[in-house]
C-alpha positions as CSV (number, residue, x, y, z in Angstrom):
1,X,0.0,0.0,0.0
2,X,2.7,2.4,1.2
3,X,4.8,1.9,-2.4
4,X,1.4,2.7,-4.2
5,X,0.5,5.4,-2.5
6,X,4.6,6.6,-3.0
7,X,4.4,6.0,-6.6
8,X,0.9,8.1,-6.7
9,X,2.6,10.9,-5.8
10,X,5.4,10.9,-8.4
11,X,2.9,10.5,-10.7
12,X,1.1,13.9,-9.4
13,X,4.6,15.4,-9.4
14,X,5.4,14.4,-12.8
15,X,2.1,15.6,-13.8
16,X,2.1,18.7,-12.6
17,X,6.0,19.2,-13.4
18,X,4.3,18.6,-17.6
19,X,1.9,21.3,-16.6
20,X,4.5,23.7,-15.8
21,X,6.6,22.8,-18.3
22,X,3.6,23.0,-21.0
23,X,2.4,26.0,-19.9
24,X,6.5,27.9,-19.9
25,X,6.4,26.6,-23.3
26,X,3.2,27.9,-24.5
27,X,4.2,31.1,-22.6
28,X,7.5,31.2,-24.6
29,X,6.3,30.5,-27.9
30,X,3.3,32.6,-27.8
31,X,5.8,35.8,-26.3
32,X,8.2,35.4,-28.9
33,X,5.5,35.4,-31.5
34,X,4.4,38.2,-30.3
35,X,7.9,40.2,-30.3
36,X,8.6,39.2,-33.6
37,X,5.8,40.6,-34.8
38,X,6.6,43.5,-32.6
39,X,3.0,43.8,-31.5
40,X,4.2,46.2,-28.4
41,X,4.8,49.1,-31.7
42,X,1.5,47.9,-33.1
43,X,-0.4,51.3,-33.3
44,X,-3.9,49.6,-31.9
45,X,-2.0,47.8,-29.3
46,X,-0.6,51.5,-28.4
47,X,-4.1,52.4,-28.7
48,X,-5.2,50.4,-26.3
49,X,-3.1,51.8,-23.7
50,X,-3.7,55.2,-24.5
51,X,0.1,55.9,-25.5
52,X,1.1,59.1,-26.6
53,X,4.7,60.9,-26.9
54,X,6.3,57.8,-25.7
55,X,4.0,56.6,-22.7
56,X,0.3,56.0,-21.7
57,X,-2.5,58.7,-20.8
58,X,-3.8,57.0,-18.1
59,X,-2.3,57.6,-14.7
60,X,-4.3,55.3,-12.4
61,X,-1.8,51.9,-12.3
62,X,-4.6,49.3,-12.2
63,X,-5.0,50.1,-16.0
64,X,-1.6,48.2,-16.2
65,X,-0.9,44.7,-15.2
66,X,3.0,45.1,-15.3
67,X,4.9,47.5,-12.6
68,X,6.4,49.8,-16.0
69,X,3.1,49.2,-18.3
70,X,2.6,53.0,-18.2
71,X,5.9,53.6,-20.3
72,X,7.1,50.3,-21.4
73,X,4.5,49.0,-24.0
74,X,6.7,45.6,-24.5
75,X,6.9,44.6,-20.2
76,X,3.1,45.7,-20.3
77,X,2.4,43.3,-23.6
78,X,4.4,40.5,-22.1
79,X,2.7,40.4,-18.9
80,X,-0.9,41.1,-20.7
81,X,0.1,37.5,-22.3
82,X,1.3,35.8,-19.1
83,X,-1.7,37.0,-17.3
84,X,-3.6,35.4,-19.9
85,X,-2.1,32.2,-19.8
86,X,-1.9,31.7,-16.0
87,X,-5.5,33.0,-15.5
88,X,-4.2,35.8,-13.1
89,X,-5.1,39.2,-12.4
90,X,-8.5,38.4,-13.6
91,X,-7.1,39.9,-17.1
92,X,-9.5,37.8,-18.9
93,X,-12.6,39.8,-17.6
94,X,-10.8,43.1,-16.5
95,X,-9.6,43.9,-19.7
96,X,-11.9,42.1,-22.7
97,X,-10.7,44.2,-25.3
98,X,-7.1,43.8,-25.4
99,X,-8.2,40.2,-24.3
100,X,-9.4,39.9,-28.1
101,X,-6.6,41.8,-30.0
102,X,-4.3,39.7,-29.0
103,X,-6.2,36.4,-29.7
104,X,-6.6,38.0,-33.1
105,X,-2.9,38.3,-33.5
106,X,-1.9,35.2,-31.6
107,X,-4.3,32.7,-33.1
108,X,-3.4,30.1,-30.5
109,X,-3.8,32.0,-27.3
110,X,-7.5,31.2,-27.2
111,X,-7.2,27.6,-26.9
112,X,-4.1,28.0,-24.7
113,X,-5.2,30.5,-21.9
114,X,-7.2,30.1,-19.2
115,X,-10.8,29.9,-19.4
116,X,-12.9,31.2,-16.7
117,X,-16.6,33.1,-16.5
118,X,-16.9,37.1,-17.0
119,X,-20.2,37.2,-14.7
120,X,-19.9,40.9,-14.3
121,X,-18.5,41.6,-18.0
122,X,-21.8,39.9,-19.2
123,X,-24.5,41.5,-17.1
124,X,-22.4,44.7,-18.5
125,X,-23.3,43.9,-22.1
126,X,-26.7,42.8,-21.7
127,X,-27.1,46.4,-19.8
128,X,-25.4,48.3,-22.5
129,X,-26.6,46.7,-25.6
130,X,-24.0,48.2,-28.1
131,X,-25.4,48.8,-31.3
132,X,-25.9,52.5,-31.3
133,X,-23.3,55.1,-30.2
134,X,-23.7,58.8,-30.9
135,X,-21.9,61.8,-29.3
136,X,-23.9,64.2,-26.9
137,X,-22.8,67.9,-27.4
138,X,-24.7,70.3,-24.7
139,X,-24.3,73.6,-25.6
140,X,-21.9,75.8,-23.6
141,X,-23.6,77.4,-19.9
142,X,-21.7,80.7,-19.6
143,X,-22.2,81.1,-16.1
144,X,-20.4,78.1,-15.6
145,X,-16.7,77.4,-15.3
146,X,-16.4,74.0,-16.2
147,X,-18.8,74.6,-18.8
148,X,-18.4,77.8,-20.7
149,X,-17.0,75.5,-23.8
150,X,-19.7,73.1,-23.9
151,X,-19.0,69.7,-23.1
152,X,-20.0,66.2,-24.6
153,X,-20.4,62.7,-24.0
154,X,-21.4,59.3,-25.7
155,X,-24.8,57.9,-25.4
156,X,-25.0,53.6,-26.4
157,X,-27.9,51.5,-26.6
158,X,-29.5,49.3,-28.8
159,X,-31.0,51.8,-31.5
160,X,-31.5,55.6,-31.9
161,X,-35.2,55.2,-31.2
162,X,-35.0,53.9,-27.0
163,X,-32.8,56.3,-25.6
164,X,-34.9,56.2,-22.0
165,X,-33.0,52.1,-22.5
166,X,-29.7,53.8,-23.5
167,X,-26.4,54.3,-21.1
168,X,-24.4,57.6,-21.0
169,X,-20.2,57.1,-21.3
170,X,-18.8,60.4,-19.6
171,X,-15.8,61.8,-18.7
172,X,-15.1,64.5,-16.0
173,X,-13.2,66.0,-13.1
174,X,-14.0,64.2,-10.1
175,X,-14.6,67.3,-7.8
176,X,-16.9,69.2,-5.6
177,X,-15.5,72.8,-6.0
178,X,-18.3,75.1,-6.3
179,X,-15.5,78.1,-6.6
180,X,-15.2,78.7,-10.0
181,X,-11.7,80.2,-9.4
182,X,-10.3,77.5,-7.6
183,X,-11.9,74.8,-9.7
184,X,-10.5,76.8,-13.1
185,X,-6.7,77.0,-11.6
186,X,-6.9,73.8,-10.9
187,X,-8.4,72.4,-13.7
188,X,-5.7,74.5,-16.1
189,X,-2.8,72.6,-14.5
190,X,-4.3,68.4,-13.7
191,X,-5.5,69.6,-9.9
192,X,-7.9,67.0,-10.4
193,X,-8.5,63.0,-11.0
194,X,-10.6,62.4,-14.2
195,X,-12.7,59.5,-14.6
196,X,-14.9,57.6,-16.6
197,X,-18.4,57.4,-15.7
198,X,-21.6,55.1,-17.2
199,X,-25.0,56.2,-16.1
200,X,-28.3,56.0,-17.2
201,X,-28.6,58.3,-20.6
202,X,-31.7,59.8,-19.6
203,X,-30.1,61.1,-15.7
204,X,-28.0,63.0,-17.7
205,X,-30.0,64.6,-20.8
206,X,-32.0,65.7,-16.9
207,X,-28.9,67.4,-16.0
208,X,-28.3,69.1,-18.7
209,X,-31.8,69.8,-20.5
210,X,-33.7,70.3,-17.1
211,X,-31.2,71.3,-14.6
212,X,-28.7,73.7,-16.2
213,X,-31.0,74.4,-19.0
214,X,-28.9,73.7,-22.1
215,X,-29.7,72.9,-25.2
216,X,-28.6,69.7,-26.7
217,X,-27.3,68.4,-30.0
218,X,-26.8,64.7,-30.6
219,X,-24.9,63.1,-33.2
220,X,-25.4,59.5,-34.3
221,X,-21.7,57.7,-35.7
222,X,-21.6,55.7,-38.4
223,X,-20.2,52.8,-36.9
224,X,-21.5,49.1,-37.4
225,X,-22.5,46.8,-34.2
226,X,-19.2,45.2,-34.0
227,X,-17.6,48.5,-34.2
228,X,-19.4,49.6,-30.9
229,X,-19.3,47.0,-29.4
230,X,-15.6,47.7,-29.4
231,X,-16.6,51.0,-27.8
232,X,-18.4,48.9,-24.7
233,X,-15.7,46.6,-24.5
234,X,-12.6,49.7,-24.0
235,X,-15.3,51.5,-21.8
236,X,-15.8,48.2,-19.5
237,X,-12.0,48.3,-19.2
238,X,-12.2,52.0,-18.0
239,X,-14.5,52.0,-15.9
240,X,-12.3,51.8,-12.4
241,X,-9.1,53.9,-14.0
242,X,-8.3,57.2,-13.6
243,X,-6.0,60.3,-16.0
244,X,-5.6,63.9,-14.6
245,X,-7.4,66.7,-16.0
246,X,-6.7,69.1,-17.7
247,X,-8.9,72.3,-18.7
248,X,-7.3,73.1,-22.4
249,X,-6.1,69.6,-23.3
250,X,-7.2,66.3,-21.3
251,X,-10.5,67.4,-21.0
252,X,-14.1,65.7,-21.2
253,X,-14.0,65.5,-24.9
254,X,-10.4,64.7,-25.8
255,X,-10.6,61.7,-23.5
256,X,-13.8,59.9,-25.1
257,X,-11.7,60.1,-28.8
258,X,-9.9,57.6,-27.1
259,X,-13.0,55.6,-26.6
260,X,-14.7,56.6,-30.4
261,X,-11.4,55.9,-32.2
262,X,-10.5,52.0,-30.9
263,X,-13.5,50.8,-32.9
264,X,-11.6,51.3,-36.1
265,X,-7.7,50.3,-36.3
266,X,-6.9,53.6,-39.3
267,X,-8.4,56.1,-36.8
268,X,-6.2,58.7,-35.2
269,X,-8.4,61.3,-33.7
270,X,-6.7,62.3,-30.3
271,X,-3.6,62.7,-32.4
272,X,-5.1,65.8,-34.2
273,X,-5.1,67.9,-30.7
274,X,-1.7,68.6,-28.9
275,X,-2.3,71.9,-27.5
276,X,-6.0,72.7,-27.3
277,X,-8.9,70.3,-27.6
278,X,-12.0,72.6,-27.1
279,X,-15.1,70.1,-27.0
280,X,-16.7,71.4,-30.1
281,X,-13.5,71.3,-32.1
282,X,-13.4,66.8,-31.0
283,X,-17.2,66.7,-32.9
284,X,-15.5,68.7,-35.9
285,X,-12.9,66.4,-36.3
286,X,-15.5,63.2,-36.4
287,X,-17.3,65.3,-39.4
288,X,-13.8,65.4,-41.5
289,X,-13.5,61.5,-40.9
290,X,-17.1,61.5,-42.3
291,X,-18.1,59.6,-38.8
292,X,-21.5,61.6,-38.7
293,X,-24.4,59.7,-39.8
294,X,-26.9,62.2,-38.6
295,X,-28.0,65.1,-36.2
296,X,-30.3,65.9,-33.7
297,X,-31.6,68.9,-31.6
298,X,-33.0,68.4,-28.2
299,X,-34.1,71.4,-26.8
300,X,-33.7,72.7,-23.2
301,X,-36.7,73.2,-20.9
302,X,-35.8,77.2,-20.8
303,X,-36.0,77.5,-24.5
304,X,-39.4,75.9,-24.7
305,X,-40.4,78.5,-21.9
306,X,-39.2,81.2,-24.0
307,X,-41.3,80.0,-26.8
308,X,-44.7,79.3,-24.9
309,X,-43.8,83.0,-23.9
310,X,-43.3,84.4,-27.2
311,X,-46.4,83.5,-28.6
312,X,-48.4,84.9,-25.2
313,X,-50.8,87.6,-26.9
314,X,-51.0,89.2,-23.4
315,X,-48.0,88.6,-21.0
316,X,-49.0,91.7,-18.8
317,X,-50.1,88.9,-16.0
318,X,-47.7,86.5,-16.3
319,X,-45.5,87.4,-13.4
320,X,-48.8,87.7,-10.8
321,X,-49.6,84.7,-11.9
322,X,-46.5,82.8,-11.5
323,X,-46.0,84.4,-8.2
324,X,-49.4,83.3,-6.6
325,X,-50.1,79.7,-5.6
326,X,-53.6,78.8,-7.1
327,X,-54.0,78.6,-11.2
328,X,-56.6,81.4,-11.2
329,X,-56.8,83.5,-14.6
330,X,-57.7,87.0,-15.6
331,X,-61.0,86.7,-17.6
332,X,-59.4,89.5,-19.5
333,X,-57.2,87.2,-21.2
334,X,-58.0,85.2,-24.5
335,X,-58.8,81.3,-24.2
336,X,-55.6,80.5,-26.1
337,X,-53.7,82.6,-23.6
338,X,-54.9,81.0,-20.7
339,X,-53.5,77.6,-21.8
340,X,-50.4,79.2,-22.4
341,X,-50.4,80.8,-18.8
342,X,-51.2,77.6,-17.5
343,X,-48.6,75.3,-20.0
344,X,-45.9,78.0,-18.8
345,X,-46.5,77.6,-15.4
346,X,-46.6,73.5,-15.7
347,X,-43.2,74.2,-17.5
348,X,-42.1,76.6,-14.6
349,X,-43.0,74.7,-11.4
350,X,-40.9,71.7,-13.2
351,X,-38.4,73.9,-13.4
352,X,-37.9,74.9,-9.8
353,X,-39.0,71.8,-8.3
354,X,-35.5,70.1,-9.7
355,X,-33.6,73.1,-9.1
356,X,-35.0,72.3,-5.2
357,X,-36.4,75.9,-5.0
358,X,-39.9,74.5,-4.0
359,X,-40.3,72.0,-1.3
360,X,-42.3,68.5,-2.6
361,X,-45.1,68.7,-1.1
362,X,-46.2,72.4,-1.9
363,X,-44.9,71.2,-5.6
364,X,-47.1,68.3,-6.0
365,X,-50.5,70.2,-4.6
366,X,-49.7,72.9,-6.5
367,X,-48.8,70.8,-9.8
368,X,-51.6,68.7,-9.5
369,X,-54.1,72.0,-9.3
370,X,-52.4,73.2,-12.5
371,X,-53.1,69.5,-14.3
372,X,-56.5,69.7,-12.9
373,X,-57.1,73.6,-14.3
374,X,-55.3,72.7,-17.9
375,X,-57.5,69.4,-18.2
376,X,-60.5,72.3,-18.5
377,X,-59.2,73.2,-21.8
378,X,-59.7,70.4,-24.4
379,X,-57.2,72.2,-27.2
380,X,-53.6,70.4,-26.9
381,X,-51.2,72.5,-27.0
382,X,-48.7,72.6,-29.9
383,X,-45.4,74.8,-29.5
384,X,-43.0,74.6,-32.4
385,X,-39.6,75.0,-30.8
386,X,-37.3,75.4,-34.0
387,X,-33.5,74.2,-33.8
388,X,-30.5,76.3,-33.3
389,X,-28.1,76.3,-36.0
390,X,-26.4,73.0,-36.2
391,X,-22.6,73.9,-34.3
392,X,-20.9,71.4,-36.6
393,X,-21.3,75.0,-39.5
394,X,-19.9,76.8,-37.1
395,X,-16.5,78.9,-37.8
396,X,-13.4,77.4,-36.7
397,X,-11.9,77.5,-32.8
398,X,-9.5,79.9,-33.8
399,X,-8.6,83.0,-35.5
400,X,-6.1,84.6,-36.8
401,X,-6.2,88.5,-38.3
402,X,-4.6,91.0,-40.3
403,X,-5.5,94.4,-40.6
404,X,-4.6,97.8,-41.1
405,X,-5.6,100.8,-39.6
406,X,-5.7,104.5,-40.2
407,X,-1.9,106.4,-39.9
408,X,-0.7,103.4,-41.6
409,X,-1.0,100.8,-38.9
410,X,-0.5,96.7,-39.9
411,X,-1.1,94.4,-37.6
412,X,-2.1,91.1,-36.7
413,X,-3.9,89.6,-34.0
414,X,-3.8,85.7,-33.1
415,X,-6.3,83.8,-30.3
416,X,-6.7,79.7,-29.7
417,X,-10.1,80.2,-28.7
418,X,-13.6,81.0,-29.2
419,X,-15.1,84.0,-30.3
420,X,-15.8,87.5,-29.4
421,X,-18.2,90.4,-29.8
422,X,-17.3,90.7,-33.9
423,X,-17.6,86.8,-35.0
424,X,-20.5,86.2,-36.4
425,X,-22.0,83.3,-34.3
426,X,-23.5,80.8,-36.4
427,X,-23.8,77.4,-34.1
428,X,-22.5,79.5,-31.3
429,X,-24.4,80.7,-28.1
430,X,-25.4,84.3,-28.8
431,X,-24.4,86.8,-26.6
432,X,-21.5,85.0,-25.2
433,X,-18.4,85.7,-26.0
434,X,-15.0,83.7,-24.5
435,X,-11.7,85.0,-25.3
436,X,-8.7,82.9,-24.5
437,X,-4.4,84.2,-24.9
438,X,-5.6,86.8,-27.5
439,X,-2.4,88.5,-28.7
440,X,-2.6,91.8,-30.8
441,X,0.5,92.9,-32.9
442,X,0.8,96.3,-34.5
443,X,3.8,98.0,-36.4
444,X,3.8,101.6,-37.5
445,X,5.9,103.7,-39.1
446,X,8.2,103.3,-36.3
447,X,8.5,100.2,-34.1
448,X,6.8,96.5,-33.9
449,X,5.2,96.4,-31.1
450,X,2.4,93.8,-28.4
451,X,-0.3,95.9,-28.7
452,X,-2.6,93.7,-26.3
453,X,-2.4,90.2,-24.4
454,X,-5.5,89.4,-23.1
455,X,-4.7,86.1,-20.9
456,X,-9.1,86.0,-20.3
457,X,-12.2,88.1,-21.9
458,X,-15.4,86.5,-20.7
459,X,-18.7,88.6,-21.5
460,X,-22.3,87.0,-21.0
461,X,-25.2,89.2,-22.5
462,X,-28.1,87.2,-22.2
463,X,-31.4,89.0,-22.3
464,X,-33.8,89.6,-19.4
465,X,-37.4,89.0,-20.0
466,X,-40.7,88.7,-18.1
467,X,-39.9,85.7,-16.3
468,X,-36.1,85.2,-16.7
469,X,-33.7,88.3,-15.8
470,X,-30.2,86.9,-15.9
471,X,-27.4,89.3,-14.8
472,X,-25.4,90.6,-17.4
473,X,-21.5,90.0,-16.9
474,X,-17.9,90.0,-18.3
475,X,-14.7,89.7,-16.8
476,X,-10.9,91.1,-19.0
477,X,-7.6,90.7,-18.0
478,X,-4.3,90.7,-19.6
479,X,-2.1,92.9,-21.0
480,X,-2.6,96.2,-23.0
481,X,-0.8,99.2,-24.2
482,X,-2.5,102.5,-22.4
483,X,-4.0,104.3,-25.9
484,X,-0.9,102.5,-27.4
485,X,2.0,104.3,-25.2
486,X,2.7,102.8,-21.7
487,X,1.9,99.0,-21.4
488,X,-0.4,98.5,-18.4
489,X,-1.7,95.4,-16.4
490,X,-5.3,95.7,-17.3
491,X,-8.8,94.4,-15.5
492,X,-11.6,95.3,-16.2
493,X,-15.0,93.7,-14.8
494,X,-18.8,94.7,-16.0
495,X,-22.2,93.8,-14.6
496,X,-25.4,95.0,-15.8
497,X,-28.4,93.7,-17.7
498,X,-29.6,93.0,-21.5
499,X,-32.9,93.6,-23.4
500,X,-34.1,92.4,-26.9
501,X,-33.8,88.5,-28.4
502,X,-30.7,86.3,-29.9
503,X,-31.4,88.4,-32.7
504,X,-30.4,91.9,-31.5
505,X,-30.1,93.1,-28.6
506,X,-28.8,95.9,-26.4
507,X,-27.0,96.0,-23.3
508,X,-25.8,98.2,-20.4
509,X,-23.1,97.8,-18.1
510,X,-21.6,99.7,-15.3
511,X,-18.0,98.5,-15.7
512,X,-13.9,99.5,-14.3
513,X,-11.1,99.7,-16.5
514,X,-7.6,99.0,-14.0
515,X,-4.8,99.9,-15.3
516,X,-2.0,98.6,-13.1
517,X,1.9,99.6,-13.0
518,X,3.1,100.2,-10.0
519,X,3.0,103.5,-8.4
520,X,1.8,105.1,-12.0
521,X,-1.7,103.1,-12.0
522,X,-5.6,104.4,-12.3
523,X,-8.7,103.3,-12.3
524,X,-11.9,104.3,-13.8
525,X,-15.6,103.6,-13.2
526,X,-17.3,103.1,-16.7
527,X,-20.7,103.1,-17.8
528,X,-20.7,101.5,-21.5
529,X,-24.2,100.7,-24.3
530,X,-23.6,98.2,-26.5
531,X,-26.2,97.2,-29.4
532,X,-25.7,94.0,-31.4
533,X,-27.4,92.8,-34.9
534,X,-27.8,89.3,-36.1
535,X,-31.2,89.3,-38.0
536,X,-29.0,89.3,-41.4
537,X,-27.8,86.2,-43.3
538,X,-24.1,86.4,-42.5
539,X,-23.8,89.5,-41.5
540,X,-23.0,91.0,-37.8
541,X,-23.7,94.4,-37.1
542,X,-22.9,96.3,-33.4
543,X,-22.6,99.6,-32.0
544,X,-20.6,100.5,-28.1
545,X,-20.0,103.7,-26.3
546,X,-17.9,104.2,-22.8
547,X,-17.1,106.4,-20.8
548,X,-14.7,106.3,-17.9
549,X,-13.9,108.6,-15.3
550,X,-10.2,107.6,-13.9
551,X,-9.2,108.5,-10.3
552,X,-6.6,110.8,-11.4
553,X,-8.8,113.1,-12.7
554,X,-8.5,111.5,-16.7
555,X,-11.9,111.5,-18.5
556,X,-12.3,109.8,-21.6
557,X,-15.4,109.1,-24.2
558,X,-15.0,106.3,-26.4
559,X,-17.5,104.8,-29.2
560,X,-17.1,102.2,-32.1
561,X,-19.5,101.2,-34.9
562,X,-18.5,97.4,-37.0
563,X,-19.8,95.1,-39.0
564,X,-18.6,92.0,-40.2
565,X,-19.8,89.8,-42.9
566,X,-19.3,86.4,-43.4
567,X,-17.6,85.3,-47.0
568,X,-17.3,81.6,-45.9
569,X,-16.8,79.0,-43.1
570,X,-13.2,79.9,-42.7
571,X,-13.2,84.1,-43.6
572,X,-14.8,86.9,-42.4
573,X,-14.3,90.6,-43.5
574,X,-14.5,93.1,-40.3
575,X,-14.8,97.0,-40.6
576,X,-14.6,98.8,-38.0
577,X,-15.5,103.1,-37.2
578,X,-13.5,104.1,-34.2
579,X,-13.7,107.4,-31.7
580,X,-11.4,108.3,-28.8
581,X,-11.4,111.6,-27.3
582,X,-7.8,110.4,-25.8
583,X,-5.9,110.3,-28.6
584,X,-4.6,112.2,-31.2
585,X,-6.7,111.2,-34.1
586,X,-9.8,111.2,-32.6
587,X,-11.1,109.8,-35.7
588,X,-9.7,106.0,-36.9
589,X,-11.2,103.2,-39.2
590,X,-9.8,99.4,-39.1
591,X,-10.0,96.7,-41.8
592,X,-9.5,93.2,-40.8
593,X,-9.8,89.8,-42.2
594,X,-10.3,87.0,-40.1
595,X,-9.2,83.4,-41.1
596,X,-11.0,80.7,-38.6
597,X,-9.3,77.5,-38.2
């Protein structure tokens, strides 16, 4: 008994010894396949890993299964095939997508790893369906930090036609900064861990649509079923990793190319943004790899306010009405006005019941009394809210300028981003204007000289009306050259309110022009009107006037007429009238062209 059970065991040993042995020699010949085909310089594996400039994206090490895998591509794809092998590091289900690249290339490795269930990875797909993928582009909310760009995300699901079914694939700062100074210094230089989020599709089109009130442009891709489910796959392996953010570059958008371009092996989207990926400029890019099957406007629950407003015959009682708690109506107004007081109000008392200024229970009584009023009225109502212009026909990011002004003057001007007061704003949100390291050149007859360096010119003119009366604001600072002698640290902050439409509108401001130089600095307090035309086919007219009163006694009166026209997606022509009481010639003109890119 005692020899069989002795010769039992050297059969286990031996066993287990051809195991080992099998397995280092599967390992060997399956790594030095892979080397020789040099898979770790294979483009899509690089891909995979988010590589760029010589090393990966993603900062968080449990994206890697090797202790170098963030810089070393060939440890990382070693150990990606070792895992495999020895069924470790639960490689298999953590990462699916490289799982299946490298059974493509290695045609063996299937048969030769380990096999074990993806429980998790499964429920995943059967949740995410991944037929349908299309990028979500909210428009840009001014009077938010982390927002003033716009900002995007993916929605996937089965089809376009079930998005309350669909999932949301986001990325963002993970924060809860509510000072927009502190969150923009840190999100300038990576203060802040970005990750990758899935949530229901329709929790966010609430956030955005309902909460923050922003309009809402989708765009399906053109991708097949396999393709996005390539998408699910890279997402599933995202899902617990982390890269830091940053505001101009790393941002929301640039990080979900990563995810839209590993469905295709010949994509290279991130690779077209090294210095500044603004969100709208990472949708662009999809449209010049003809990625864009379709679009879609979703508008915001403000803008269908504004329209149930604007076609109120008689708005003189809409703000008593709003104000009181019961749904009773002036018999003065029309029948047709009184379902539009009463749709508004529906529309309104949604409004602040998720922006939590209403408590529940006064929301529901009083909701329920508006249903109950409205259900009097058999019309239904029918409010045509028409969509914005598509932002994909937008101009360009940038701009560069030449121009020449009056006592022959050249210059040219040069800024990364977005747009200001003379752009005309086609797919843009009117009446805001973001200006980002705008630098102003100008050479006369005597020197070549920085005429202005505005590091940040942020103005929001939105307009006021019976319901809605949003503060008027802008912010400037940078450098500028004092009526172009001394150069002066410059801020110069505004607040006030604006009347009229997105078509025209006028605005005034009680602002402060600091100029700051050591001891020779001043300060003004400035009153400034400001008129703005956009009811013309590509063509932008506008009229300012300021005055400032400095603190050392300086006075000065300044006005401007322009108008810019359009001549095509990437060129505008800008004229411009100029008066200044300050300077020598009172009296100037400037002609400009801009090129967008």
């Amino acid at each position: 008994m005692h020899s069989i059970s002795k010769q039992t065991h050297k059969t286990v040993k031996a066993f287990c010894l051809s195991c080992f042995l099998s397995i280092s020699c599967f390992s060997t010949d399956l790594k030095h396949d892979a080397l020789s085909q040099k898979l770790y310089e294979d483009q899509y594996f690089l891909k995979l890993l988010h590589y760029r400039h010589g090393k990966s994206e993603i900062d968080s090490a449990n994206f890697f299964v090797t202790p170098n895998g963030k810089e070393d591509p060939k440890e990382e794809l070693v150990g990606s095939i070792d895992a495999l092998l020895k069924g470790e590091k639960n490689f298999l289900c953590r990462f699916p997508l490289r799982t299946l690249y490298l059974e493509q290339k290695l045609p063996t490795l299937s048969q030769k790893r380990v096999d074990y269930p993806c429980e998790e990875l499964e429920s995943y797909l059967a949740n995410m369906q991944p037929n349908f993928l299309a990028v979500i582009f909210p428009a840009g909310h001014i009077n938010s930090p982390a927002s003033m760009y716009g900002h995007s995300f993916l929605r996937i699901g089965e089809n376009a036609q079930t998005p309350l079914v669909s999932n949301a694939i986001n990325f963002a700062a993970k924060t809860a900064e509510t000072n927009g100074f502190i969150f923009a210094y840190k999100g300038l230089f990576g203060g802040y861990e970005g990750h990758y989020s899935i949530l229901p599709y329709y929790e966010k089109i609430k956030e955005y649509s309902n909460l923050e009130q922003r309009d809402i442009w989708e765009y399906e891709i053109a991708y097949t079923p396999d393709e996005v489910y390539k998408v699910a796959l890279h997402a599933y392996e995202l899902r617990d990793a982390f890269s830091y953010y940053y505001f101009i570059l790393q941002n929301c958008s640039y990080n979900l190319l990563w995810l839209i371009e590993i469905a295709r092996d010949d994509l290279d989207l991130v690779g077209q943004f090294d210095v500044f990926a603004p969100p709208l400029d990472t949708i662009k890019i999809l449209k010049e790899y003809n990625l864009i099957k379709s679009s879609h406007f979703r508008h915001s629950k403000r803008l269908k306010m504004k329209q149930i407003l604007s076609e109120m015959g008689d708005t003189s009682e809409i703000s008593d009405f709003l104000s009181s708690p019961d749904a009773h109506l002036q018999e003065k107004l029309s029948d047709a006005d009184k379902m539009r007081y009463l749709d508004f109000k529906i529309e309104y008392y949604q409004y602040l019941r998720r922006k939590n200024e209403i408590e529940q229970k006064e929301y529901i009584k009083n909701y329920m009394n508006l249903l109950r009023k409205r259900s009097g009225f058999k019309q239904v109502s029918s409010y045509e809210v028409k969509p914005k212009k598509d932002p994909l026909f937008s101009h360009g990011s940038s701009r560069a300028s030449l121009f020449y002004e009056s006592k022959k003057t050249l210059g040219f001007a040069i800024k990364p981003v977005y747009s200001d007061i003379y752009d005309v704003l086609d797919g843009h949100l009117p009446g805001a204007y973001i200006d980002f390291l705008h630098l102003s050149l100008k050479k006369n007859e005597k020197a070549l000289f920085v005429d202005k360096l505005n590091l940040l010119n942020i103005r929001s003119y939105s307009p006021i009306d019976k319901v809605f009366k949003p503060i008027s604001w802008g912010i400037e600072a940078g450098y500028e050259r004092f009526k172009s002698f001394d150069g002066y640290v410059k801020i110069s902050p505004q607040f006030g309110y604006t009347f009229g439409n997105d078509k025209h509108f006028l605005y005034a401001v009680l602002g402060s022009n600091a100029y700051l130089k050591n001891a020779n600095s001043f300060i003004s307090i400035s009153p400034r009107l400001g008129l703005v035309l956009n009811d013309f086919t590509d063509l932008k007219l506008g009229a300012t006037s300021s005055y400032n009163r400095y603190d050392n006694g300086l006075e000065n009166t300044m006005a401007e007429l322009f108008v810019t026209k359009k001549l095509g997606t990437t060129l505008s022509l800008n004229l411009r009238y100029m008066y200044d009481d300050l300077k020598n010639d009172k009296h100037s003109g400037r002609f400009a062209l801009f090129y967008y890119f």
